[in-house]
Rosetta silent file (secondary structure, phi, psi, omega in degrees, C-alpha in Angstrom):
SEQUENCE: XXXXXXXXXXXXXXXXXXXXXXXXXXXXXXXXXXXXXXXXXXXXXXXXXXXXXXXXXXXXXXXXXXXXXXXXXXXXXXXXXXXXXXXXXXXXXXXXXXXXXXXXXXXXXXXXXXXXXXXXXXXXXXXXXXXXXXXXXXXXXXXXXXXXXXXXXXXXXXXXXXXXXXXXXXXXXXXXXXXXXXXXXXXXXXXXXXXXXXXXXXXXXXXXXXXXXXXXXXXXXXXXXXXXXXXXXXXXXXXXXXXXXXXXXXXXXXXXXXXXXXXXXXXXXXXXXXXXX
SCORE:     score description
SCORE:     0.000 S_00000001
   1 L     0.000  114.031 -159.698    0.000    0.000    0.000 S_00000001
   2 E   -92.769  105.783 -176.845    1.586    2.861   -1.433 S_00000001
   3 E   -83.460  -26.399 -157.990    0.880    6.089    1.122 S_00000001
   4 E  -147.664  112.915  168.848    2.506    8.960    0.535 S_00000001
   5 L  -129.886   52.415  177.397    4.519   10.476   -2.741 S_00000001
   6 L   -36.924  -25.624 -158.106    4.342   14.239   -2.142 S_00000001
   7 L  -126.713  129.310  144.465    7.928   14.532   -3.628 S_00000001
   8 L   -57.513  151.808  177.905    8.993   12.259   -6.606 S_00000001
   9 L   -90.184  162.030 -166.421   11.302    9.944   -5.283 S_00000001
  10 L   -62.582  143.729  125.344   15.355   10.581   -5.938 S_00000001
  11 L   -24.060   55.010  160.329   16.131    9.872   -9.107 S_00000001
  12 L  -160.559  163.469  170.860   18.987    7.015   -9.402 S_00000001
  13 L     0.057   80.505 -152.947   20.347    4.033  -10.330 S_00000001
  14 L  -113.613  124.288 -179.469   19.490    1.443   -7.672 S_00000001
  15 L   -17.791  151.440  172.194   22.171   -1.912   -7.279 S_00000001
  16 L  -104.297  -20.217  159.069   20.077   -4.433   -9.563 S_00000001
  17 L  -137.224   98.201  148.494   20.746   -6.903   -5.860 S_00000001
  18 L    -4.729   84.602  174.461   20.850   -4.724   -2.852 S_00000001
  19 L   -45.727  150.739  152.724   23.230   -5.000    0.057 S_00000001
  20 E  -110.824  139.632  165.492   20.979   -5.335    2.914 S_00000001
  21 E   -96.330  158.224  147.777   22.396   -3.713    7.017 S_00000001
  22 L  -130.079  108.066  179.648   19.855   -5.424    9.143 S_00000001
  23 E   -81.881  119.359 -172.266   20.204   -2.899   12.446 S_00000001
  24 E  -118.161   69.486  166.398   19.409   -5.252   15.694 S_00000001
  25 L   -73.781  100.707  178.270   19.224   -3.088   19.221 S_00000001
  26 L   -83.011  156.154  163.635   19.687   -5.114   22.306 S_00000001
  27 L  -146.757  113.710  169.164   19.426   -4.743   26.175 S_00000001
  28 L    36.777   68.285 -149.635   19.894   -7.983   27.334 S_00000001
  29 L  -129.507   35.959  176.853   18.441   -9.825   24.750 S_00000001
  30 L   -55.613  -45.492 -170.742   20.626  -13.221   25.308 S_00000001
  31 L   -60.043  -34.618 -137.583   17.585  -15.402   25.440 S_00000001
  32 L  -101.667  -11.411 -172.713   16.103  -14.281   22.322 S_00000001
  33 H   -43.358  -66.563 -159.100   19.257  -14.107   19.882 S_00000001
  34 H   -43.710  -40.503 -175.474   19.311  -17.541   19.245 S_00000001
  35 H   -78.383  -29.784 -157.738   15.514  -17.199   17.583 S_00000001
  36 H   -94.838  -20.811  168.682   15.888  -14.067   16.124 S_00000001
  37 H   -67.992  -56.999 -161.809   19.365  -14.577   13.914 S_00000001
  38 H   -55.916  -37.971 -154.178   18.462  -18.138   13.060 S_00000001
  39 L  -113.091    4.450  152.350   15.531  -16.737   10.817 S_00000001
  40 L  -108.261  155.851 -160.595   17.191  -14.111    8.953 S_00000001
  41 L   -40.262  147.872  164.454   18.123  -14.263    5.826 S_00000001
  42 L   -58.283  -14.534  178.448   21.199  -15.946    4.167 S_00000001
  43 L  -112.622   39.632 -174.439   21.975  -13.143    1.826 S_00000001
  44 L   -67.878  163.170  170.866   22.172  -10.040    4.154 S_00000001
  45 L   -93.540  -66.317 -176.692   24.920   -7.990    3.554 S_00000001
  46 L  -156.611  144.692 -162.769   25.881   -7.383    6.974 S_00000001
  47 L  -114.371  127.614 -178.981   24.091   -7.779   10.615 S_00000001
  48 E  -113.186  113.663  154.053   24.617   -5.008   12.862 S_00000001
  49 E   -42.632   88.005  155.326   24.270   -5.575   16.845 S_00000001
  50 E  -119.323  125.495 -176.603   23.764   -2.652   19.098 S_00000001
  51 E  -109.585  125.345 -173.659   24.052   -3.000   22.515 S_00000001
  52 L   -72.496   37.963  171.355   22.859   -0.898   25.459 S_00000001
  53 L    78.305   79.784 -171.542   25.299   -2.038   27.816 S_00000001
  54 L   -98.834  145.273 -155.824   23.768   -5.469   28.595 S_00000001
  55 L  -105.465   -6.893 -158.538   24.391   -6.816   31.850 S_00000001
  56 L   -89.513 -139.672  171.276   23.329  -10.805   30.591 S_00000001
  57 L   -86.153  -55.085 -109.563   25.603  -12.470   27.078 S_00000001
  58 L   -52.461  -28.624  178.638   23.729  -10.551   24.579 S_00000001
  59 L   -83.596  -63.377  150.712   27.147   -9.417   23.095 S_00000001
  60 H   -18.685  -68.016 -160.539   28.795  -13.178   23.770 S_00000001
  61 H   -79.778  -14.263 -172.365   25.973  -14.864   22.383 S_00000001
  62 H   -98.412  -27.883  164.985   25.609  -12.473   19.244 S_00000001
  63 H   -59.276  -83.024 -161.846   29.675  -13.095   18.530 S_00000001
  64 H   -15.627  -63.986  170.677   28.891  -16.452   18.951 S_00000001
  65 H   -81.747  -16.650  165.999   26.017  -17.141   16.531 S_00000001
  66 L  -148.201   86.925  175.067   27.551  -14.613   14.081 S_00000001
  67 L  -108.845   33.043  153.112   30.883  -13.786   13.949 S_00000001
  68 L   -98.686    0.294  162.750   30.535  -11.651   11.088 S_00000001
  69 L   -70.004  147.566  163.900   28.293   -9.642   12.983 S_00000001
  70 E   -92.322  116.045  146.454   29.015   -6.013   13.540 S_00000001
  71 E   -60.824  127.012 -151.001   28.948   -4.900   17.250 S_00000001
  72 E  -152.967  114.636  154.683   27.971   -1.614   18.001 S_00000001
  73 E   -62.027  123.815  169.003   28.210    0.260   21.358 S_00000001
  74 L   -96.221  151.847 -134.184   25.578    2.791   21.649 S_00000001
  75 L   -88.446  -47.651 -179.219   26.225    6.108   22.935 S_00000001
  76 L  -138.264 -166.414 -164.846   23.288    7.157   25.147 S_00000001
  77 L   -87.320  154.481  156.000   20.295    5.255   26.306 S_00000001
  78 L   110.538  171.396  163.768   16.922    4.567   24.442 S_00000001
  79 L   -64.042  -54.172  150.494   15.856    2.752   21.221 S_00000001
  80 L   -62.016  -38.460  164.060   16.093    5.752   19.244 S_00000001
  81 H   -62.675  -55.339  165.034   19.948    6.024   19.768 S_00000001
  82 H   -41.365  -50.392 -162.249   20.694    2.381   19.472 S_00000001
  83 H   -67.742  -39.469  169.909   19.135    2.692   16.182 S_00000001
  84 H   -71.364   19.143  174.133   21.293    5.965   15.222 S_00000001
  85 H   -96.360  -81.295  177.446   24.373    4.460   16.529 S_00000001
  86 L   -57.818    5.695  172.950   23.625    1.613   13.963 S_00000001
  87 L   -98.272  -19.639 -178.943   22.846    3.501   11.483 S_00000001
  88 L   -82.193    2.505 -174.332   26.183    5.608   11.547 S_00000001
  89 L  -133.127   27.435 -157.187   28.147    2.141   10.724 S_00000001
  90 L  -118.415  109.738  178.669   25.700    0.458    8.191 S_00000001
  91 L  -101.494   12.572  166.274   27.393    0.130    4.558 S_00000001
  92 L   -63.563 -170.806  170.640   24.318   -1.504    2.879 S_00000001
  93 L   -85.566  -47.341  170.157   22.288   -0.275   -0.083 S_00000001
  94 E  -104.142  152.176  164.068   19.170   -0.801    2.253 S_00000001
  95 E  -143.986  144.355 -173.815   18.639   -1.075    5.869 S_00000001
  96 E  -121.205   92.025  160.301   16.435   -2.644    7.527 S_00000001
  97 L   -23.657   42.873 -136.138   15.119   -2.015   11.586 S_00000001
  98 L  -111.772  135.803 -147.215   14.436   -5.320   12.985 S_00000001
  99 L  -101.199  177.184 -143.322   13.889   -5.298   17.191 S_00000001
 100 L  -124.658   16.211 -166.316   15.664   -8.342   19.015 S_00000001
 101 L  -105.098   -4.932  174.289   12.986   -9.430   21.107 S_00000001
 102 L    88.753   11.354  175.315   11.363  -11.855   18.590 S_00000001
 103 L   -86.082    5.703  171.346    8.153  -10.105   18.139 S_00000001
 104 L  -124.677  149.097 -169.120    9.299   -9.290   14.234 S_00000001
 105 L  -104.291  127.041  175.919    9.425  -12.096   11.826 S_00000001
 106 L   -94.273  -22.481 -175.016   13.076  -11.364    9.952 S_00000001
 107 L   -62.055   41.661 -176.036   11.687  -13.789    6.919 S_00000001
 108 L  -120.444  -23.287 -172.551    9.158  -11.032    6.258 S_00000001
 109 H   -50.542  -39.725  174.798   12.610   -8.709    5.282 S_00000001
 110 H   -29.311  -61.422 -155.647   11.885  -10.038    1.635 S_00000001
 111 H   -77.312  -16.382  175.063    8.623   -8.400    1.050 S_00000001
 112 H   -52.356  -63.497  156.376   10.240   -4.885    2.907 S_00000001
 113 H   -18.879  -38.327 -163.007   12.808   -5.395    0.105 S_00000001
 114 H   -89.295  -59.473 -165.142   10.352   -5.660   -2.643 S_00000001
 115 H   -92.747   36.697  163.085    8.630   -2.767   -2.071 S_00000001
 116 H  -112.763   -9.045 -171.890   11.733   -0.340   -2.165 S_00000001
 117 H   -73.975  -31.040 -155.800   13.102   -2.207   -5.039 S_00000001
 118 L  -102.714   15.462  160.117    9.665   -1.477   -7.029 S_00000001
 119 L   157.994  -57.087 -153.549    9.747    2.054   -6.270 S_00000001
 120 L   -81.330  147.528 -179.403    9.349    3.282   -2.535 S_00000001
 121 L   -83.966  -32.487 -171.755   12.700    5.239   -0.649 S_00000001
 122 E  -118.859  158.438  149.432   10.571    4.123    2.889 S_00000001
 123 E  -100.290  109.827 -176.014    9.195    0.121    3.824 S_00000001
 124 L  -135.163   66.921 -179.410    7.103    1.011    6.435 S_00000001
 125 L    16.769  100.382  176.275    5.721   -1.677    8.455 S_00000001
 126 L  -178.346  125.265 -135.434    2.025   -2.372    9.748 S_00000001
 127 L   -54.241  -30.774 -133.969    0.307   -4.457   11.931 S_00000001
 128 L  -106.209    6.969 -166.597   -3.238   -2.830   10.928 S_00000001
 129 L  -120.253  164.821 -174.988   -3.152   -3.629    6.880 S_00000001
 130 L   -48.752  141.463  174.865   -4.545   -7.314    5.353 S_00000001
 131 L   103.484  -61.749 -178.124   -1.958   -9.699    6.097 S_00000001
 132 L   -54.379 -177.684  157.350   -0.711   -8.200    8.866 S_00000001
 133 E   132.000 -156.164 -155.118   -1.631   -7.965   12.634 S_00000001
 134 E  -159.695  128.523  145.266   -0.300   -8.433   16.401 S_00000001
 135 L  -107.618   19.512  170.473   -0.993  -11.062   19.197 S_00000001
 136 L  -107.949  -29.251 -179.880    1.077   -9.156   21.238 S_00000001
 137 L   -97.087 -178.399 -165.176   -0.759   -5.851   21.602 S_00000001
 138 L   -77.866  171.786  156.414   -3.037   -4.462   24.291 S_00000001
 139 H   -45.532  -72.368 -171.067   -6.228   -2.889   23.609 S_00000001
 140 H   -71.009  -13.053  135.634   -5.436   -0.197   25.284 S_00000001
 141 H   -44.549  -66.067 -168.057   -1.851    0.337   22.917 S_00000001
 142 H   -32.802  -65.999  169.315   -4.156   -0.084   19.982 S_00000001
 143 H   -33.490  -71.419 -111.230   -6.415    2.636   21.240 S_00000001
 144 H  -128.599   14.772 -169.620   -3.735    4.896   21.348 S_00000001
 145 H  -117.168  -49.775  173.110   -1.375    4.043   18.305 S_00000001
 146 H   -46.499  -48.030 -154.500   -5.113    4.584   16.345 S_00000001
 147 H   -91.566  -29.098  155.581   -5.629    7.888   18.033 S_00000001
 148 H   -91.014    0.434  167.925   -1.984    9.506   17.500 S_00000001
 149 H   -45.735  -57.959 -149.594   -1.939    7.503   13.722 S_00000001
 150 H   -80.155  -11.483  155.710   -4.783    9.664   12.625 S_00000001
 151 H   -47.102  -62.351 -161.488   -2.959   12.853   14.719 S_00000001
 152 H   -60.830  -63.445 -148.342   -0.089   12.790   12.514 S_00000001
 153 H   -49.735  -14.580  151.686   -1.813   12.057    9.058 S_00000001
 154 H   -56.295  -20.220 -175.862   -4.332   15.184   10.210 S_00000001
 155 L  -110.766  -20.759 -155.543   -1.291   17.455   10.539 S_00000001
 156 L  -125.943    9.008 -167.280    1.105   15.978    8.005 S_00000001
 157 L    50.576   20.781 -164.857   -1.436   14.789    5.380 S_00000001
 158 L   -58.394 -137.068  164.786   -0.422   11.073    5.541 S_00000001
 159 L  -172.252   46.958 -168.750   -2.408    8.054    5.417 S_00000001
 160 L   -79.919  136.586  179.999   -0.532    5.743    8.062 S_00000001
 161 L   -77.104  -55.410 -150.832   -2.464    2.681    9.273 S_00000001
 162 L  -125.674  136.044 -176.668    0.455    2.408   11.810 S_00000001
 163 L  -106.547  -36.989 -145.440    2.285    4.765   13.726 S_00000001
 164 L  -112.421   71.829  156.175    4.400    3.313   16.601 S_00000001
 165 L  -135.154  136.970  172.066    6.233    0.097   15.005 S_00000001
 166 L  -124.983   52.426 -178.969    9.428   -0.489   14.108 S_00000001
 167 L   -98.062  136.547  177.021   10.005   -2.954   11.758 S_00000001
 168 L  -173.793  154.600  177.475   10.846   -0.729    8.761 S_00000001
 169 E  -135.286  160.992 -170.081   13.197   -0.462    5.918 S_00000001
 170 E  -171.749  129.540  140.333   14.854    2.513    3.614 S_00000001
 171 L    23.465   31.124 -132.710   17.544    3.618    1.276 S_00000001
 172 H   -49.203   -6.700  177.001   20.500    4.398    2.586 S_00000001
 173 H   -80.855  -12.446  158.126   20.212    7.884    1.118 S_00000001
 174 H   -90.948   15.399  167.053   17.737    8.641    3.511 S_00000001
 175 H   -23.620  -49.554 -172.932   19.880    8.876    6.095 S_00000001
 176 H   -81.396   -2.489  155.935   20.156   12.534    6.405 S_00000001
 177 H   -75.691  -57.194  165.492   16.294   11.981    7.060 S_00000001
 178 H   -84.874  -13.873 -171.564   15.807    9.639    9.033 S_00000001
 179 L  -128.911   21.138  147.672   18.586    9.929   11.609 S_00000001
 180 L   -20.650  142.725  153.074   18.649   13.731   12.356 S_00000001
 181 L   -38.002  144.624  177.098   19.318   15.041   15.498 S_00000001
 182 L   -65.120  151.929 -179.805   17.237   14.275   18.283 S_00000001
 183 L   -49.613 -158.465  166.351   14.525   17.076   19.331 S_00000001
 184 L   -84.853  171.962 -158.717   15.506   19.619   22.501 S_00000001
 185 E  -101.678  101.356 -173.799   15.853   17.541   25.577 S_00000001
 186 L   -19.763  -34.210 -168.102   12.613   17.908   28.076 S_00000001
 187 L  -167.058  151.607 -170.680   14.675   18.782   30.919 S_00000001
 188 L   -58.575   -4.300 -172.882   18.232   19.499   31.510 S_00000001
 189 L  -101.825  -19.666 -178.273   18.679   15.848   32.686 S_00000001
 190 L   -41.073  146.893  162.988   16.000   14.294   30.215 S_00000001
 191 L   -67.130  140.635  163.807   16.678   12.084   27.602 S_00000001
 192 E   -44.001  103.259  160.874   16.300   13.921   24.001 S_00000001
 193 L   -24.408   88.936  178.753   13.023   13.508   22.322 S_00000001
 194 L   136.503  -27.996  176.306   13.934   10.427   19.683 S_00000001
 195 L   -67.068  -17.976  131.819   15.916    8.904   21.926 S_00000001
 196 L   -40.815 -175.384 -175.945   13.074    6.300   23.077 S_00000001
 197 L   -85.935   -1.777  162.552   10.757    4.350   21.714 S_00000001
 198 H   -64.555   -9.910 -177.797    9.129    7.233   20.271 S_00000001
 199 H   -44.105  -22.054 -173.770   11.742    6.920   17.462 S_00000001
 200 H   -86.065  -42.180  178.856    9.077    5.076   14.800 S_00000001
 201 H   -57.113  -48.311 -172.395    6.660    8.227   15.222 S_00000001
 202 H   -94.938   -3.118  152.072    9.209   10.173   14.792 S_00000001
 203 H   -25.054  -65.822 -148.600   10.663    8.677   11.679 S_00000001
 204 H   -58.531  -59.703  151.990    7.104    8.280   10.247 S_00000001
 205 H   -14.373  -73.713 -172.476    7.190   12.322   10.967 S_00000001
 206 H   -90.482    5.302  170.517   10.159   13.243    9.025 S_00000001
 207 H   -92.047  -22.868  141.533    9.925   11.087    6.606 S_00000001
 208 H   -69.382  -54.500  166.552    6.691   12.718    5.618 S_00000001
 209 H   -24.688  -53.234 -158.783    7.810   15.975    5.959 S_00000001
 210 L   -99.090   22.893  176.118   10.958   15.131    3.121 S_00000001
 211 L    74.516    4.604 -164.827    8.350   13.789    0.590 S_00000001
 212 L   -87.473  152.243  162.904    9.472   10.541    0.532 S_00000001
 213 L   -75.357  141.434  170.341    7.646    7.877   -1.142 S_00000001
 214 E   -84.391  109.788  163.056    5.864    5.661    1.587 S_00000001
 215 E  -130.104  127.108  167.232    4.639    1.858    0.829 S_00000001
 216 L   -89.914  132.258 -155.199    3.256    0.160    3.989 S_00000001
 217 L  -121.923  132.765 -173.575    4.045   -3.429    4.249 S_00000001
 218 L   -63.497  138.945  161.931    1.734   -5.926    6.050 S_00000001
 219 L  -162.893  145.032 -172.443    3.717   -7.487    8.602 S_00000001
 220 E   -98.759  138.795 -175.417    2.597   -9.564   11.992 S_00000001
 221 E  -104.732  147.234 -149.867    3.865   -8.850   15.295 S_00000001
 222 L  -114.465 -174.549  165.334    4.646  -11.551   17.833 S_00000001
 223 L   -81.892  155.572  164.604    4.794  -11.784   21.481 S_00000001
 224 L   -65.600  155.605 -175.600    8.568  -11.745   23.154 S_00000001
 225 L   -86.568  -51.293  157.667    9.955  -14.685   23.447 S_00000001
 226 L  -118.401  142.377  177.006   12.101  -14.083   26.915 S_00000001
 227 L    95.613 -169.050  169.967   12.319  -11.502   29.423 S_00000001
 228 L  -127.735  142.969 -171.971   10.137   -8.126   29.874 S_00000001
 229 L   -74.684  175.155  161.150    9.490   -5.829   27.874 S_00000001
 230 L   -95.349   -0.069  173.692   10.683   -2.082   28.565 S_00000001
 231 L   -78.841   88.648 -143.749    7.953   -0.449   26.817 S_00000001
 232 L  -117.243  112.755 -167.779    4.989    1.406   28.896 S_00000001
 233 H   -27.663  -44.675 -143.994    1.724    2.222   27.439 S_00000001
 234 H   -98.076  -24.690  173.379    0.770    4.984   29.663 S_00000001
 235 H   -85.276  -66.628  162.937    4.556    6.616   29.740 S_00000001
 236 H   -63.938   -4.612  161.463    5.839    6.180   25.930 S_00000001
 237 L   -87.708  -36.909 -162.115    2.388    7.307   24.563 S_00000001
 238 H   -80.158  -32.666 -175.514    2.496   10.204   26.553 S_00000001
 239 H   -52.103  -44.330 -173.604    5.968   10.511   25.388 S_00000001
 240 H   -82.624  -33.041  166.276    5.243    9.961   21.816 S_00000001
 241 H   -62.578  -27.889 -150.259    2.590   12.622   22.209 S_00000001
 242 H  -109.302  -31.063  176.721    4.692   15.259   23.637 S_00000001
 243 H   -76.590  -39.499  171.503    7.311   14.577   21.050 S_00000001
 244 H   -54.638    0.076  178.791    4.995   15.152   17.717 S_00000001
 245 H   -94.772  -55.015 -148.550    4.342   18.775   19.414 S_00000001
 246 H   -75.770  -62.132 -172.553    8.225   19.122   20.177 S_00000001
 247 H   -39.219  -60.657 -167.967    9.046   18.436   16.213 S_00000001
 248 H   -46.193  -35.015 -169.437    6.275   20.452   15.007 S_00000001
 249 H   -84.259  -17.240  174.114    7.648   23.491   17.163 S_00000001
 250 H   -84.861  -32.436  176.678   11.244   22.865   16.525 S_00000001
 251 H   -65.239  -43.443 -159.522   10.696   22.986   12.593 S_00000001
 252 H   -70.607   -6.917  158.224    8.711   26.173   12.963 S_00000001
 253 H  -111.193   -1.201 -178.863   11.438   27.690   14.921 S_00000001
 254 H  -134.968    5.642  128.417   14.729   26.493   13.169 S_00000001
 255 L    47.409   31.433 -166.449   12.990   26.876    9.748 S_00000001
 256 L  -148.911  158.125 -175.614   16.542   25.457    8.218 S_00000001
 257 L   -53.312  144.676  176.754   17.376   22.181    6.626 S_00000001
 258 L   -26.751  135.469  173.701   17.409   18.394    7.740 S_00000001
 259 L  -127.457  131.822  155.359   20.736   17.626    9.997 S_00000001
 260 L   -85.086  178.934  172.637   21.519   14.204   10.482 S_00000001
 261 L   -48.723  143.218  160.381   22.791   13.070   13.799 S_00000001
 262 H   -77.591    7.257  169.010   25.982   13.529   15.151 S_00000001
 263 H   -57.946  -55.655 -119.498   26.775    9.620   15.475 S_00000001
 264 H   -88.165  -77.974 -167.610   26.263    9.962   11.459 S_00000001
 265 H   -47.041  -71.237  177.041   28.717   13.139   11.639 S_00000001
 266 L   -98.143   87.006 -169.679   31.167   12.204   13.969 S_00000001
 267 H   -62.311  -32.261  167.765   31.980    8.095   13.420 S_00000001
 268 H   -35.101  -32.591 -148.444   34.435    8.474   16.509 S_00000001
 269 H  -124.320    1.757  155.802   32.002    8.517   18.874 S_00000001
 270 L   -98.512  156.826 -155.611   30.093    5.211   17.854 S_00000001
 271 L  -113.290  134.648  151.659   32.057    2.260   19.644 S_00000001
 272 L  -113.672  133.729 -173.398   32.395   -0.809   17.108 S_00000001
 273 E   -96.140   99.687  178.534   33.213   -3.551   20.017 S_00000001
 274 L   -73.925  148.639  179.188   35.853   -5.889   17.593 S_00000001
 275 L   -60.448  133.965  169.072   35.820   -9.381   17.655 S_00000001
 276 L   -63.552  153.530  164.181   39.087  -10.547   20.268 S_00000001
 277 L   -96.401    0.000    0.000   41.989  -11.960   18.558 S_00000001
């Protein structure tokens, strides 16, 4: 389902076979490795690890099972960093967002694939279109991923089924788009706005914003397989809320072009953790 082409998309060449990054962010996600590796594909280009300082194996067990995976320290805290950490080391053609807890099916990277090869710059995941759907979420998630979906596409003109998921795939040329600096920071001790799991909203955000074409890809979401999750309805919705104001209000006062991050900017200051000799 093709959502959004406000912009023609750029205009180039595209590999006739894709490297695929597949970007993995763990916090102690030892349990779940073993499930979540085994099922992606054999012809990835390269699997990138980032880990939030895990106190379990999750690094051990991710050498282990791949030891052509790239390990990636992440910088700060959050979801949203992990991902811009891995995104500042990712030399595919495509990359692909895939979370480590086993609630995303990696065979499903295929059809994400398909629909940027046939046209779209964003793959954009979602539980809500035929084909698709979730035995993991609440009601009360639903409610609220329905009620800021149809916020953004009222302010941004979208059509998003889905706001807050983040199995998704893109370009590498959207980089300077998708991994921007994080919003201002809430409070001086606060985490940045993007640094959380608000990170798919605010993708979904600028990635409207820059015109890109949008095709939403069916895709089913599972329960985790070990551990708990860190995600909290009543805290990251409010979160997720408070950040689509803090974007709107940041363009409308800095009025000046996309910046990507400074992981992106400065590669010094993402940690690649090397295999021991």
């Amino acid at each position: 389902m093709t959502i959004s082409a406000s912009k023609p998309a750029q205009q180039e060449r595209q590999p006739r076979v894709p490297r695929v990054s597949v970007v993995v962010p763990t916090l102690n996600e030892a349990k779940n490795l073993q499930h979540v590796l085994a099922k992606l594909p054999d012809d990835i280009h390269e699997l990138i690890v980032v880990d939030g300082h895990s106190v379990d194996d999750t690094v051990a067990v991710a050498r282990q099972l791949r030891p052509d995976a790239v390990i990636v320290e992440q910088t700060r805290k959050g979801k949203g960093n992990a991902l811009a950490c891995g995104f500042a080391v990712a030399t595919g053609d495509i990359i692909v967002t895939l979370d480590a807890d086993g609630s995303a099916d990696p065979s499903e990277i295929p059809r994400f694939i398909e629909a940027l090869t046939a046209g779209a710059d964003f793959a954009k995941g979602s539980r809500f279109l035929a084909g698709g759907g979730s035995s993991d979420i609440t009601r009360i998630r639903a409610l609220g991923n329905r009620a800021l979906c149809l916020f953004v596409n009222m302010l941004y003109g979208t059509r998003y089924s889905d706001l807050c998921y983040g199995y998704n795939a893109f370009w590498h040329r959207a980089l300077p788009v998708v991994s921007r600096s994080p919003i201002i920071s809430p409070s001086p001790n606060g985490a940045p706005w993007g640094d959380g799991f608000e990170i798919e909203t605010l993708i979904n955000i600028r990635v409207a914003r820059a015109g890109l074409k949008v095709t939403e890809v069916a895709s089913f979401e599972h329960p985790r397989m070990h551990g708990v999750s860190n995600l909290n309805a009543i805290t990251d919705g409010w979160r997720v809320l408070r950040t689509i104001f803090a974007e709107r209000a940041y363009v409308r006062s800095q009025r000046s072009p996309v910046r990507p991050d400074p992981d992106l900017e400065q590669m010094g200051s993402v940690v690649v953790i090397r295999q021991p000799r």
